[in-house]
N, C-alpha and C positions, 0 to 999 in steps of 0.2 A: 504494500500500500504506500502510498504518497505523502512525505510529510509536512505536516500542516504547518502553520506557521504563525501557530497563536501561542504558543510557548507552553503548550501540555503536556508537548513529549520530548524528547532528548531526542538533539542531532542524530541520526543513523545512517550506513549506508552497505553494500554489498562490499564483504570482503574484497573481492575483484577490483572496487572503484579507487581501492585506499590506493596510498601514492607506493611509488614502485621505489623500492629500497635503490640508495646512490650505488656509484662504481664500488664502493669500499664502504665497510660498514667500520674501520676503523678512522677514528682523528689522527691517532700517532700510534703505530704499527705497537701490538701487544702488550699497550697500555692505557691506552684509553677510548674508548670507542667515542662512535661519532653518538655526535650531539647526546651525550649522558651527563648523568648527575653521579656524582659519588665523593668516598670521603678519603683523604689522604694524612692517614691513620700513626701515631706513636707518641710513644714518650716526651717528654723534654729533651732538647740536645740534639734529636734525632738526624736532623738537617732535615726538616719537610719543606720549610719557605728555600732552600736550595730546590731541590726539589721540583717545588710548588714552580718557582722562577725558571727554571731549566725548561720545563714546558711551555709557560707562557713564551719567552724569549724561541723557542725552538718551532712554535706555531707561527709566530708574529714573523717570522725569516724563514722559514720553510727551508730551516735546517732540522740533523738529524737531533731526537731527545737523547742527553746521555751520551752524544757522538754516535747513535747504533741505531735506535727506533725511526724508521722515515714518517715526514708529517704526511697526510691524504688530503688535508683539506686548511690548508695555511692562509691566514688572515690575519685583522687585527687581533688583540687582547687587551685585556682589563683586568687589572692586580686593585686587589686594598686593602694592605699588612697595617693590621692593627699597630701593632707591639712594636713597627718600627719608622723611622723619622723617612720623608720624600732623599733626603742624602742619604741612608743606609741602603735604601733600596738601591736607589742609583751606585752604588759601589759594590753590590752585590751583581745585579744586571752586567755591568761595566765587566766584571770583572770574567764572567760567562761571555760576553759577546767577545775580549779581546783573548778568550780559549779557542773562539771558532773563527777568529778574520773578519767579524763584522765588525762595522759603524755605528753607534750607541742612536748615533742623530739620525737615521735612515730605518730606527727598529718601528718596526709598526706595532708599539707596546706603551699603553698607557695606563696611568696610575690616579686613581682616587685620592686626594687631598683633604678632603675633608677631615676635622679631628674625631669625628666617633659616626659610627655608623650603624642603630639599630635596627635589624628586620624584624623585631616584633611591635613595631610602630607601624601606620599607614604613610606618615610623612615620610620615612624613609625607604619603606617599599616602594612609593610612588618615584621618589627621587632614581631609587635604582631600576627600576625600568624604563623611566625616560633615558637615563646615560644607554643603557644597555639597545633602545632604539635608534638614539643619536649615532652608535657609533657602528652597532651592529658587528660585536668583538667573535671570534670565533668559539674562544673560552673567558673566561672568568674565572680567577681565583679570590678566595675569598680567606683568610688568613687573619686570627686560628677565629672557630665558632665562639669560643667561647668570650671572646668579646664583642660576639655582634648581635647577641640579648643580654635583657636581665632575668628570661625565664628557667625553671628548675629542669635542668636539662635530664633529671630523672622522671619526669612527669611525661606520657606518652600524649596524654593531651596537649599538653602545652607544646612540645617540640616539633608535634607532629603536623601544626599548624605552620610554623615557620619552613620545614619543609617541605611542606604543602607548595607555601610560594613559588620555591626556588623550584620545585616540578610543570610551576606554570610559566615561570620564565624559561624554563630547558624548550619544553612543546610551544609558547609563544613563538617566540625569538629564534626557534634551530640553532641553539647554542648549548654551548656545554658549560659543567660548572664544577668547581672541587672546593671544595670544603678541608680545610685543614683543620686536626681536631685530635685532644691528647687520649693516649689508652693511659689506663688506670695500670697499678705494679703489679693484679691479681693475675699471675698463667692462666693462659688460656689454648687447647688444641687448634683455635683456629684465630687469627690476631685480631678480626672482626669483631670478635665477643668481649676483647678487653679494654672495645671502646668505652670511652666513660659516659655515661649517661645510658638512656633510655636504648633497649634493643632498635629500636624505631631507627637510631642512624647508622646500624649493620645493614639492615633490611633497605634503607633506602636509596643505596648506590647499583649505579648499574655498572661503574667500574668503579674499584677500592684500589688503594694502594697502599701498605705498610711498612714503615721502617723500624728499625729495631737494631741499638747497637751492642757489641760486643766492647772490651777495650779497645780493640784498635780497630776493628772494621764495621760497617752499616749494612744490616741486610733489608734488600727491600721483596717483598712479597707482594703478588698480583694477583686480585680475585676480580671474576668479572661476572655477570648475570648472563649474558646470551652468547658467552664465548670460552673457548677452552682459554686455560692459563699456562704462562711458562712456568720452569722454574723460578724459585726465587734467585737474587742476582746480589752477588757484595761488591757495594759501590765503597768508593774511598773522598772524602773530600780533601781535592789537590789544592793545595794554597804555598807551593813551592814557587812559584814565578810571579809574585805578583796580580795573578788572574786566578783567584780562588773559584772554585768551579768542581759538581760533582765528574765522577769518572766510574768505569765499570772495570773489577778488579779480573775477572775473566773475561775481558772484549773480547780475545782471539774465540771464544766459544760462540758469544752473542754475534758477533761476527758472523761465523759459517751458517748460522740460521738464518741470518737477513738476508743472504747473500742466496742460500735456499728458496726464499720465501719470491727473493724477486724472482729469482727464474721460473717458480712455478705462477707466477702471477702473468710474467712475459707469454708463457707459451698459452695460459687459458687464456689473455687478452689476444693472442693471435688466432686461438680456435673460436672464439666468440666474430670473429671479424667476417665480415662478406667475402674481402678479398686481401690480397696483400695491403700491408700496413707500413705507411711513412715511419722511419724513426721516431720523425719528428713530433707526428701523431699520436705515436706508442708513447715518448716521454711527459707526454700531458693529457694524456689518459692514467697514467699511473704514477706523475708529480713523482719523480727521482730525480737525484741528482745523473746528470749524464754522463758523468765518468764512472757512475755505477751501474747504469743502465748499458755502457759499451760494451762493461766488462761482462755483463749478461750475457749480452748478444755474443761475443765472441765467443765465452764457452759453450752455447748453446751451438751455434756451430761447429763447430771444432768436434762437439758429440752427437751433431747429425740430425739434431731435434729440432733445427728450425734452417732454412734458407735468407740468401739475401739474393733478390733477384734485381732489375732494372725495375719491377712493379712497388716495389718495397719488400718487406720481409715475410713470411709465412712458415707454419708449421709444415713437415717432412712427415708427411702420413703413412 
């Protein structure tokens, strides 16, 4: 039946009509999916606004996260760290862009000013969806929750109202959002559960992310809602050169995976195609950097799974 338009029933429509999932259902290759909410989870110390920052900066330049994860879908961003001054940020940022060759004044990454900012207000929900239409960021971080109310974050009613929002900004806006937010010192089997407060902010991410250090090294773990997860990964934070900046202590591992991942993406974006496929094509179809997308292409030849012809490139069936 046909729906009426006096407001007694709730929008509906045939599964068939709803929209057709993008190229890539991830934002930043096996760690954050596209346009999700979730929370970037640990203790004190942990480096999560590293972290936190590594991703906005690596979205905003559609470089890799961490040096290893490729972005899918690079735009602007939107940071607003509570706990620290517009100069820390910026010397933290700075310090990540001059790890990767970039321009500080060319990043497509902006920063909230404001001195306090609550979502359990209307004035400042309102506030943060106007910026968030203004600017139209790809992500948002939000750093840490616990000082963007005053409500009893053990209270499932209370909390689950403020999350509520931030899932109508995610589905408004086609943006993403992460919450940084401390786990409590109780063990736990899965690092989810030892978030502090109400189960409600386990349950509400559709990507999580956790850090957790040891004395000398930081592991971060990956849970995700509609996707398988890697291992967890020990990151180190390098502040040997002046450009403090996280890093991955097993790259050469995470490495041969991405390096995996592209070639199987290469050959199903060529069996997806009608006909031969421009390089040029293929690399903006699948946003790589192009000296990694060469080095694809050549080993894929080389092992006879893909042609270069005068039409452009194709699979060897």
């Amino acid at each position: 039946m046909d729906v009426i338009s006096d407001g007694t029933l709730l929008p509906y429509e045939k599964i068939a009509a709803a929209d057709i999932p993008t190229s890539s259902r991830w934002l930043v290759e096996s760690l954050w999916l596209q346009s999700a909410c979730g929370i970037l989870g640990g203790q004190p110390k942990c480096c999560k606004t590293w972290l936190g920052l590594d991703m906005a900066v690596s979205i905003a330049s559609a470089t890799p996260c961490l040096g290893r994860f490729e972005v899918f879908d690079p735009g602007p961003t939107l940071v607003y760290l509570a706990e620290d001054s517009g100069a820390q940020v910026r010397a933290r940022v700075d310090g990540i862009c001059k790890s990767r060759g970039l321009e500080i004044d060319e990043l497509n990454l902006f920063i909230i000013t404001a001195p306090s900012l609550r979502l359990d207000t209307e004035c400042d929900q309102l506030k943060l969806s106007l910026t968030i239409e203004k600017i139209h960021p790809r992500f948002v971080l939000l750093d840490p929750l616990v000082r963007l109310h005053r409500l009893d974050e053990n209270n499932a009613r209370e909390i689950s109202g403020l999350l509520g929002f931030l899932r109508e900004l995610e589905r408004r806006f086609a943006v993403s959002i992460m919450l940084t937010h401390h786990a409590s010192k109780r063990a736990s089997s899965r690092p989810g559960q030892s978030l502090r407060g109400s189960s409600d902010l386990h349950a509400f991410g559709d990507s999580n992310l956790y850090l957790s250090r040891t004395a000398h090294d930081i592991t971060l773990t990956i849970e995700h809602r509609a996707a398988a997860s890697i291992q967890p990964l020990t990151l180190i934070l390098d502040d040997t050169s002046n450009m403090p900046h996280l890093v991955i202590q097993d790259a050469g591992k995470v490495a041969d995976n991405s390096e995996f991942d592209l070639k199987t993406r290469v050959i199903n974006n060529l069996k997806a195609a009608a006909g031969p496929t421009s390089r040029n094509f293929l690399r903006s179809q699948l946003r790589v950097n192009n000296q990694r997308l060469g080095q694809a292409i050549s080993d894929l030849q080389v092992s006879g799974k893909i042609a270069i012809t005068p039409a452009g490139l194709q699979v060897i069936l």
